[in-house]
PDB file as gemmi writes it, atoms N, CA and C in Angstrom:
CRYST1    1.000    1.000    1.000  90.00  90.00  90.00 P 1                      
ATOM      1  N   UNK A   1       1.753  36.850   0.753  1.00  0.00           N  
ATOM      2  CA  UNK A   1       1.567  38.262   0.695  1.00  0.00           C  
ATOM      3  C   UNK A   1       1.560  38.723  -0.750  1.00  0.00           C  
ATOM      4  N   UNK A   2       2.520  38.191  -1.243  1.00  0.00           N  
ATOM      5  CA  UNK A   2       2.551  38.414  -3.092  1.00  0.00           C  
ATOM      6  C   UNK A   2       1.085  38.243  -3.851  1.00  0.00           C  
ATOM      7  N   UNK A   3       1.124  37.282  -3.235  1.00  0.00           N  
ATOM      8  CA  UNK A   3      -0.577  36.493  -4.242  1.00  0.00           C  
ATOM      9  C   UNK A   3      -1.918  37.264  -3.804  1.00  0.00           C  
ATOM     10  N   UNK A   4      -1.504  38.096  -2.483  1.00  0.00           N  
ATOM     11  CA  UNK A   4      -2.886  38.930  -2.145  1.00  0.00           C  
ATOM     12  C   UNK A   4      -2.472  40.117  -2.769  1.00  0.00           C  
ATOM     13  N   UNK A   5      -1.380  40.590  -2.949  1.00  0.00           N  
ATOM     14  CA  UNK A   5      -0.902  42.243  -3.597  1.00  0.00           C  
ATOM     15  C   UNK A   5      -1.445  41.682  -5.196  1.00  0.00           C  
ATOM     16  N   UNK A   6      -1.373  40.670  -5.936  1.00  0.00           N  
ATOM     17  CA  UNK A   6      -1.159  40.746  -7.128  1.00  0.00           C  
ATOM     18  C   UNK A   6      -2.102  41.413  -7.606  1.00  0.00           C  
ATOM     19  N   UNK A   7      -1.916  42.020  -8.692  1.00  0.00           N  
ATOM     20  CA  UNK A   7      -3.187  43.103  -9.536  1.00  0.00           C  
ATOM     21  C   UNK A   7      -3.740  41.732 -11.001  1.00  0.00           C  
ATOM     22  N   UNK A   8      -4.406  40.767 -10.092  1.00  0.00           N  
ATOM     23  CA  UNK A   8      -5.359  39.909 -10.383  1.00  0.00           C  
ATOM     24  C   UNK A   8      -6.521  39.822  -9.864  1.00  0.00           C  
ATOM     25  N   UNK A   9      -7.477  39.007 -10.256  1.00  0.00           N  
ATOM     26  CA  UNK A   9      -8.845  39.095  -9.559  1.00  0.00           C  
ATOM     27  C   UNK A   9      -8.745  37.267  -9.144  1.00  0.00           C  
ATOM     28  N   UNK A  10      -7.865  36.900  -8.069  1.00  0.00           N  
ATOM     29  CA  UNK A  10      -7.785  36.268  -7.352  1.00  0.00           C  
ATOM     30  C   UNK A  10      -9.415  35.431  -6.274  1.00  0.00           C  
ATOM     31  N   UNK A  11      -9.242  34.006  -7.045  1.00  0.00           N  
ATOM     32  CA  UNK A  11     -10.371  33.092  -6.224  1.00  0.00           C  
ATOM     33  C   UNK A  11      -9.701  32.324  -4.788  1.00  0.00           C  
ATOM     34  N   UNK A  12      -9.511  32.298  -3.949  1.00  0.00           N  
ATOM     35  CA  UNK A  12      -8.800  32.265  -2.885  1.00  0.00           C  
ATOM     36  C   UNK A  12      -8.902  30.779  -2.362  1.00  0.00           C  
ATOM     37  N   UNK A  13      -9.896  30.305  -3.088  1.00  0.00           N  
ATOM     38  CA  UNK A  13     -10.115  28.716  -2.540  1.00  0.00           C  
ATOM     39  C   UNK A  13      -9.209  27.568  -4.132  1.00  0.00           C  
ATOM     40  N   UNK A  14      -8.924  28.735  -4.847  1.00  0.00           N  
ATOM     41  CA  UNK A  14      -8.266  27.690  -6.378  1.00  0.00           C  
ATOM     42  C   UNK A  14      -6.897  28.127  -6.473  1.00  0.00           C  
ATOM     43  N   UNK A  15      -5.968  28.310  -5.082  1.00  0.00           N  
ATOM     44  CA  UNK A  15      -5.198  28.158  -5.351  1.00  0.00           C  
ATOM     45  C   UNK A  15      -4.245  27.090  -5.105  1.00  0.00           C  
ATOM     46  N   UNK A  16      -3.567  26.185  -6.296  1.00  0.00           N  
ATOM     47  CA  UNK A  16      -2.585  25.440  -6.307  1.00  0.00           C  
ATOM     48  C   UNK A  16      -0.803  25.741  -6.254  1.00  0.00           C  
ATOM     49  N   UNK A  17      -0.261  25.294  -5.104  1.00  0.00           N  
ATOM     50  CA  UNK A  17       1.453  25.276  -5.217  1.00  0.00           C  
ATOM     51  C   UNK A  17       2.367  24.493  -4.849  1.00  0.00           C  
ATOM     52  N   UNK A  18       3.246  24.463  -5.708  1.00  0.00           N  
ATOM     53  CA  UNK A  18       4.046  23.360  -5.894  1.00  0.00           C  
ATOM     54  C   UNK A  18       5.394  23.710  -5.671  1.00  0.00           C  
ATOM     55  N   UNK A  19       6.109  22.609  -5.117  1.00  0.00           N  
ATOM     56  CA  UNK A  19       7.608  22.824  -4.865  1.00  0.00           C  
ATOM     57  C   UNK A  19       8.346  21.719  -5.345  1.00  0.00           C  
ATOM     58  N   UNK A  20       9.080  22.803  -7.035  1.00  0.00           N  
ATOM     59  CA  UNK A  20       9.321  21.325  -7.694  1.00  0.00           C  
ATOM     60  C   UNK A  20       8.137  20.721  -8.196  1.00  0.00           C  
ATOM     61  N   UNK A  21       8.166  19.312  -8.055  1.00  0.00           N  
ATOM     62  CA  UNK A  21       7.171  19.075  -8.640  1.00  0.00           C  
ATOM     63  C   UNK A  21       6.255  18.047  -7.735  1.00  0.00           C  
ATOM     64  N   UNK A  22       6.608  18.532  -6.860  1.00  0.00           N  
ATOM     65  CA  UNK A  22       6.044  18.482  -5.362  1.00  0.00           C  
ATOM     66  C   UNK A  22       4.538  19.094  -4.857  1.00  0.00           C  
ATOM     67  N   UNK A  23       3.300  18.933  -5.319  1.00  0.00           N  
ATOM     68  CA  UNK A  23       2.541  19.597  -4.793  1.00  0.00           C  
ATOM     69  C   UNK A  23       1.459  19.947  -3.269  1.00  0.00           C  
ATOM     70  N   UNK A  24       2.137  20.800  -2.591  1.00  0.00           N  
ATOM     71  CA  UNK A  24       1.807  21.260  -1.438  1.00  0.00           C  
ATOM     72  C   UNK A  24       0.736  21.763  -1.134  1.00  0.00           C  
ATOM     73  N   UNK A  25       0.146  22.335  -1.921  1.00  0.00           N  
ATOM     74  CA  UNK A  25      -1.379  23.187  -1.552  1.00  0.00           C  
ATOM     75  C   UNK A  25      -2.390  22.854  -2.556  1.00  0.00           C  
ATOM     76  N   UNK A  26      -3.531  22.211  -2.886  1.00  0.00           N  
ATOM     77  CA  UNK A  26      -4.106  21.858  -3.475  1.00  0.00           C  
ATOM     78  C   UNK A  26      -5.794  22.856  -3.166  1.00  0.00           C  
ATOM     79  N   UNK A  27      -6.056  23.470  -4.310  1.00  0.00           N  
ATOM     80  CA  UNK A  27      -7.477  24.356  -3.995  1.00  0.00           C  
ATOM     81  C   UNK A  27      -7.624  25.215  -2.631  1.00  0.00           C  
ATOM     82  N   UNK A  28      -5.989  25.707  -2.013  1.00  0.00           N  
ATOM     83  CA  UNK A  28      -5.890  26.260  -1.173  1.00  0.00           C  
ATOM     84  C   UNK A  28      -6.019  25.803   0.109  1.00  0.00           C  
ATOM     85  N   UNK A  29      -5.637  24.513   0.190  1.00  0.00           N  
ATOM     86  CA  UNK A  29      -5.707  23.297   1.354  1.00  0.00           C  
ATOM     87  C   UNK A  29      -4.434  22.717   1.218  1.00  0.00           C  
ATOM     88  N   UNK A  30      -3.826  22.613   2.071  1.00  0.00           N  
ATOM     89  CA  UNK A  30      -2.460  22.006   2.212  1.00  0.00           C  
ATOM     90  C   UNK A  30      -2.557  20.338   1.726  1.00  0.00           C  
ATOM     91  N   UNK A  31      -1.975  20.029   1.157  1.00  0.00           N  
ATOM     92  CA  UNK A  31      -1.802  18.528   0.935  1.00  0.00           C  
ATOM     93  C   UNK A  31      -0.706  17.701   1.853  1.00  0.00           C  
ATOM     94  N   UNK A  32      -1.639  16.514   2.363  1.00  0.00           N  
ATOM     95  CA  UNK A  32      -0.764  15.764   3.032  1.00  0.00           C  
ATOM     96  C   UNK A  32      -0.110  15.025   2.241  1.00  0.00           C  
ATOM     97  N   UNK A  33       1.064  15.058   2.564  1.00  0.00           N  
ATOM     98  CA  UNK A  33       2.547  13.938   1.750  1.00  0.00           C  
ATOM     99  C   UNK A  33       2.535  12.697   2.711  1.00  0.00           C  
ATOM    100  N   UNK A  34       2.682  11.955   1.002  1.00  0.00           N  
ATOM    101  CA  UNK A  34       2.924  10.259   1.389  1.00  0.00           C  
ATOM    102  C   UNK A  34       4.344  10.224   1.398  1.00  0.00           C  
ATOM    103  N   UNK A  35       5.152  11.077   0.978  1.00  0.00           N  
ATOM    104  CA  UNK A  35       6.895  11.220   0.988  1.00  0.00           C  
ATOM    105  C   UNK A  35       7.257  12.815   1.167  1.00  0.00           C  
ATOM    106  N   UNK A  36       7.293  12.533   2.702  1.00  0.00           N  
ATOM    107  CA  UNK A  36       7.920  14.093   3.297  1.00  0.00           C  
ATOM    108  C   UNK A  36       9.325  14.398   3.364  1.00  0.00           C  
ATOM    109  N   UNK A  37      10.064  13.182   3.372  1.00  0.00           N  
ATOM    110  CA  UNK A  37      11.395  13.271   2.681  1.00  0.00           C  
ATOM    111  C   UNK A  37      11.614  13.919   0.899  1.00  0.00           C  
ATOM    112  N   UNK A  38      11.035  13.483   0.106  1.00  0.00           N  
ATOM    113  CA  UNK A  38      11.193  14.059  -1.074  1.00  0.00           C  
ATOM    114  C   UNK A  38      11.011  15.776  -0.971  1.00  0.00           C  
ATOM    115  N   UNK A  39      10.191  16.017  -0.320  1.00  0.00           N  
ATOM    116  CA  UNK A  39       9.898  17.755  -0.237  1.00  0.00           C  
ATOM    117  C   UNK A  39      11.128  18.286   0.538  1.00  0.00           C  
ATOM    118  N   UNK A  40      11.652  17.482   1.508  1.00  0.00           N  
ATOM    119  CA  UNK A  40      12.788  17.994   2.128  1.00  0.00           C  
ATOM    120  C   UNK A  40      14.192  17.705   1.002  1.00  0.00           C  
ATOM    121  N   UNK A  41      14.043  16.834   0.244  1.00  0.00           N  
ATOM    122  CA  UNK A  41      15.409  16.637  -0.404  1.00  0.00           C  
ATOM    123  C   UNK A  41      15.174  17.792  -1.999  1.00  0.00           C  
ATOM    124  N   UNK A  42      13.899  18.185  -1.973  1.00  0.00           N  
ATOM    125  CA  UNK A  42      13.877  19.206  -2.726  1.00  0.00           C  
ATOM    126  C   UNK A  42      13.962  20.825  -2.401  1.00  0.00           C  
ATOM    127  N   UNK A  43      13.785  20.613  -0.898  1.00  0.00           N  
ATOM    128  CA  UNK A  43      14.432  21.963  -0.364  1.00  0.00           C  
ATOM    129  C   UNK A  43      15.806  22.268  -0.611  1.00  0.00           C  
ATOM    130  N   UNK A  44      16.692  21.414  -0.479  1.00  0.00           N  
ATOM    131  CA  UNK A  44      18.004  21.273  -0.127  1.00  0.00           C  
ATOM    132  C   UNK A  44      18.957  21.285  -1.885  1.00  0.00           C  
ATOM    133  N   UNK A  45      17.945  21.583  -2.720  1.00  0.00           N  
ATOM    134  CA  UNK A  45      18.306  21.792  -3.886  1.00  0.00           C  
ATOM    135  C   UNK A  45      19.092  23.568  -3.705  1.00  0.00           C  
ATOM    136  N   UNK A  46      19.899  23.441  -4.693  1.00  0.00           N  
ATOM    137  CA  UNK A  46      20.477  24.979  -5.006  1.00  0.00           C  
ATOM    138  C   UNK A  46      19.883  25.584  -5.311  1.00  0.00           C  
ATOM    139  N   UNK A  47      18.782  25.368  -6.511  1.00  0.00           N  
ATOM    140  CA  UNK A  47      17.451  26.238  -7.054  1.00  0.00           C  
ATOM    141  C   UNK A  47      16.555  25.043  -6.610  1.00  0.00           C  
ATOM    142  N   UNK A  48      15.401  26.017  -5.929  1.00  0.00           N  
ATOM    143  CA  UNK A  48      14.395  25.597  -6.235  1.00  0.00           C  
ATOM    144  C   UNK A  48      13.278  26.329  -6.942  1.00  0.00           C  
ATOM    145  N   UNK A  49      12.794  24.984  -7.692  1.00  0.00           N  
ATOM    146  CA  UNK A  49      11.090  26.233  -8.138  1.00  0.00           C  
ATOM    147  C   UNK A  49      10.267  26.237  -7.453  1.00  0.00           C  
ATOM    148  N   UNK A  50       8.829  27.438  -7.230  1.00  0.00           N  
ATOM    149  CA  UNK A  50       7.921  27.477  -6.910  1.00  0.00           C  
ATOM    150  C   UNK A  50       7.161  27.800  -7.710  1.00  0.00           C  
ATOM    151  N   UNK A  51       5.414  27.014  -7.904  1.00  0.00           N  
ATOM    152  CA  UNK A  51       4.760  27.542  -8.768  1.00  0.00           C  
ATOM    153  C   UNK A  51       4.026  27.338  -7.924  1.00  0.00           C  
ATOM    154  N   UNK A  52       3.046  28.839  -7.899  1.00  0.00           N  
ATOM    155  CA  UNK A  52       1.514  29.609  -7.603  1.00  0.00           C  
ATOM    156  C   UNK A  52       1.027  29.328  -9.113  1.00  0.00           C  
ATOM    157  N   UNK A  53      -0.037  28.373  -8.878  1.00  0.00           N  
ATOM    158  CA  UNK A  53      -1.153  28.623  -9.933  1.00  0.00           C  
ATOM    159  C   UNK A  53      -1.864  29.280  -9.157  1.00  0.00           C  
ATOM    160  N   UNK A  54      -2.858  30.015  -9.908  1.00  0.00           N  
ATOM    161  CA  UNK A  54      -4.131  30.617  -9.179  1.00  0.00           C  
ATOM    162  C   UNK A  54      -5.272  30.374 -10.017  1.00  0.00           C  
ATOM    163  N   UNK A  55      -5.318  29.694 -11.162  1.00  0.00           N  
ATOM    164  CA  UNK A  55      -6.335  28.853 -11.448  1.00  0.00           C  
ATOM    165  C   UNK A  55      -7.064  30.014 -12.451  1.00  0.00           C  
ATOM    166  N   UNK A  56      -6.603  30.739 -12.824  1.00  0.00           N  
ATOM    167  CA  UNK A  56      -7.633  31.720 -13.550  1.00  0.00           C  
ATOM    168  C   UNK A  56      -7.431  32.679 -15.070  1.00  0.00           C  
ATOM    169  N   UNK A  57      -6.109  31.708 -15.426  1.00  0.00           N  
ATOM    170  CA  UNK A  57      -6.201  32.166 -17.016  1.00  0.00           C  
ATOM    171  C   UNK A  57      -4.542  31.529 -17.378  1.00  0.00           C  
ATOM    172  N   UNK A  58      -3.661  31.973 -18.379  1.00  0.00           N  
ATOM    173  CA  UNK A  58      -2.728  31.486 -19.067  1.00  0.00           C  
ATOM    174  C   UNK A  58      -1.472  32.750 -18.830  1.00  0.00           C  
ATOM    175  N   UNK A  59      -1.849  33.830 -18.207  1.00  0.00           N  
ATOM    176  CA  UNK A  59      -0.083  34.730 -17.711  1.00  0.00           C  
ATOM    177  C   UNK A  59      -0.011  34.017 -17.196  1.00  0.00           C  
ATOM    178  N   UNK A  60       1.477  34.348 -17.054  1.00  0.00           N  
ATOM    179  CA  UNK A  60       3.096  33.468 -16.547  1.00  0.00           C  
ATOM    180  C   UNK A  60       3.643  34.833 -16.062  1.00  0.00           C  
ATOM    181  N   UNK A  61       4.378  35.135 -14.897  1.00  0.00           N  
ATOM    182  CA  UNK A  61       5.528  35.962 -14.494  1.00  0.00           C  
ATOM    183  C   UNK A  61       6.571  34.672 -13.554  1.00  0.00           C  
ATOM    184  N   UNK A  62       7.680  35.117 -13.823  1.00  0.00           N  
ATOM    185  CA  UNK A  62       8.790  34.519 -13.088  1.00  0.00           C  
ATOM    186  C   UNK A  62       9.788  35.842 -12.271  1.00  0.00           C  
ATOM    187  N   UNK A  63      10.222  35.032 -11.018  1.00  0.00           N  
ATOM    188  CA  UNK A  63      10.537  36.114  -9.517  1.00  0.00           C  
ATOM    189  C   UNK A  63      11.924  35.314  -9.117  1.00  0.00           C  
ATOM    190  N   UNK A  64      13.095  35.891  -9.657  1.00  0.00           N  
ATOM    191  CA  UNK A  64      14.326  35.196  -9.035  1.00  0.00           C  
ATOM    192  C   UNK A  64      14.536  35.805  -7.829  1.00  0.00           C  
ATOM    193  N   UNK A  65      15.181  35.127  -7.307  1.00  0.00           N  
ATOM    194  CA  UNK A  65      15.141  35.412  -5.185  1.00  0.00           C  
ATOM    195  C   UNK A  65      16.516  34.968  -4.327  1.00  0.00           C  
ATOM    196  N   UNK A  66      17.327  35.091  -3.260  1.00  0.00           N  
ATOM    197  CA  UNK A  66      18.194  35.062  -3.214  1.00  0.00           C  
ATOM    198  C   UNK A  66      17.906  34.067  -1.921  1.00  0.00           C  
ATOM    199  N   UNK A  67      19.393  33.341  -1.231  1.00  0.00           N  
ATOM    200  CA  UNK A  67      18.777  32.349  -0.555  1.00  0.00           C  
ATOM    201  C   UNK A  67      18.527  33.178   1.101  1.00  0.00           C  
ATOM    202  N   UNK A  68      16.895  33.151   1.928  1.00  0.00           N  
ATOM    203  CA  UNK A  68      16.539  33.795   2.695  1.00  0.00           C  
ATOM    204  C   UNK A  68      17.252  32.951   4.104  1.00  0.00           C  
ATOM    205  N   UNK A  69      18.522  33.338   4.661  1.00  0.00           N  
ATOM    206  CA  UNK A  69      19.220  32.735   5.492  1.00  0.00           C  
ATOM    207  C   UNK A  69      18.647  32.426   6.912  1.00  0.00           C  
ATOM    208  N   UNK A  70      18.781  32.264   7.719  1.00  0.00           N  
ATOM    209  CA  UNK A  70      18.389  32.312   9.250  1.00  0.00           C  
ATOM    210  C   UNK A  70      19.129  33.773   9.225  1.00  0.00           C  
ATOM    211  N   UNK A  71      20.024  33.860   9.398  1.00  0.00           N  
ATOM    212  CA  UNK A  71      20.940  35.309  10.010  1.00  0.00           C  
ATOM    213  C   UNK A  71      20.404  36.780   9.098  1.00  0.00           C  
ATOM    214  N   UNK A  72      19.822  36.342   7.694  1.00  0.00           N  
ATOM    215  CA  UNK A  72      19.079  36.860   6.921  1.00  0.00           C  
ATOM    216  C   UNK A  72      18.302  37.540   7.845  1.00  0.00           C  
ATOM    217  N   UNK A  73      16.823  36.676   8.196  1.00  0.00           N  
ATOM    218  CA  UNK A  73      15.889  36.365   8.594  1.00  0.00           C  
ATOM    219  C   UNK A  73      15.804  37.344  10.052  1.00  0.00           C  
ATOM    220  N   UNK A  74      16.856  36.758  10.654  1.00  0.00           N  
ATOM    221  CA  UNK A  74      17.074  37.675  12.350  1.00  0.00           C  
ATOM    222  C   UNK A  74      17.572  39.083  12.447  1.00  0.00           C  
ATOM    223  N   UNK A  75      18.458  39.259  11.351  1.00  0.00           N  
ATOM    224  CA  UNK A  75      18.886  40.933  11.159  1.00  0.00           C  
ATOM    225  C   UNK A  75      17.486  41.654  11.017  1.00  0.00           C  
ATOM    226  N   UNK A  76      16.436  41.518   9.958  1.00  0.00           N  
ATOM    227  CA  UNK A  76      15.758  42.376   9.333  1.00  0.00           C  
ATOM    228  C   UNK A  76      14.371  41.736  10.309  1.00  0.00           C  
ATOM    229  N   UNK A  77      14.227  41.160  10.773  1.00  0.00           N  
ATOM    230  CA  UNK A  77      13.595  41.232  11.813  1.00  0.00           C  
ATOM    231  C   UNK A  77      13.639  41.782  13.098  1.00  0.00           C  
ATOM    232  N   UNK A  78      14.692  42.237  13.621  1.00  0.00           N  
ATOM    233  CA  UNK A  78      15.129  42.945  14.275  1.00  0.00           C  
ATOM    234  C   UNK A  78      14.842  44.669  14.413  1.00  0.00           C  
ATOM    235  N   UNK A  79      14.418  45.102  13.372  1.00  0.00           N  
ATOM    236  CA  UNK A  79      13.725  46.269  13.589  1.00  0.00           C  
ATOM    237  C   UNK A  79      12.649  46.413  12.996  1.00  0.00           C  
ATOM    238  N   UNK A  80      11.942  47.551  13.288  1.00  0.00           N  
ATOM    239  CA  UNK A  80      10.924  48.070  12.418  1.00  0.00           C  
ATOM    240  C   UNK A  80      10.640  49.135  11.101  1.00  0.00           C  
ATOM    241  N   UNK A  81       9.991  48.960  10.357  1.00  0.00           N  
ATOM    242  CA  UNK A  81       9.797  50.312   9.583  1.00  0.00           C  
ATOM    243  C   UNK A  81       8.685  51.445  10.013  1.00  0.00           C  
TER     244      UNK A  81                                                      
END                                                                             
């Protein structure tokens, strides 16, 4: 949702993301893992990074985030705006 709000001029097929240094989405196609354990033992990190490239110049912004719980998740789903 972030990457469609951004006030960029976004190519939708060049985007690359990575978890860690884990890369998951390649030209906007999911990449299959030869080690799906490593992506899980990098979930389970205290921080993790995520990087959205979007393939289309040299800005950088960084987005600290808090950890999105299950009980998180079920409260604020629970109603509407």
């Amino acid at each position: 949702m972030a990457i469609g709000n951004a006030d960029a001029l976004i190519y939708p097929n060049n985007i690359d993301i990575h978890i860690g240094s884990i890369q998951i989405v390649r030209q906007s196609s999911i990449v299959t893992l030869d080690n799906e354990e490593a992506l899980t033992n990098a979930l389970q990190e205290k921080e993790i990074t995520i990087t959205v490239d979007l393939n289309i110049g040299e800005a950088k912004a960084q987005l600290l985030t808090c950890d999105l719980t299950y009980d998180y998740v079920k409260i604020n789903s629970a109603y509407t705006t």
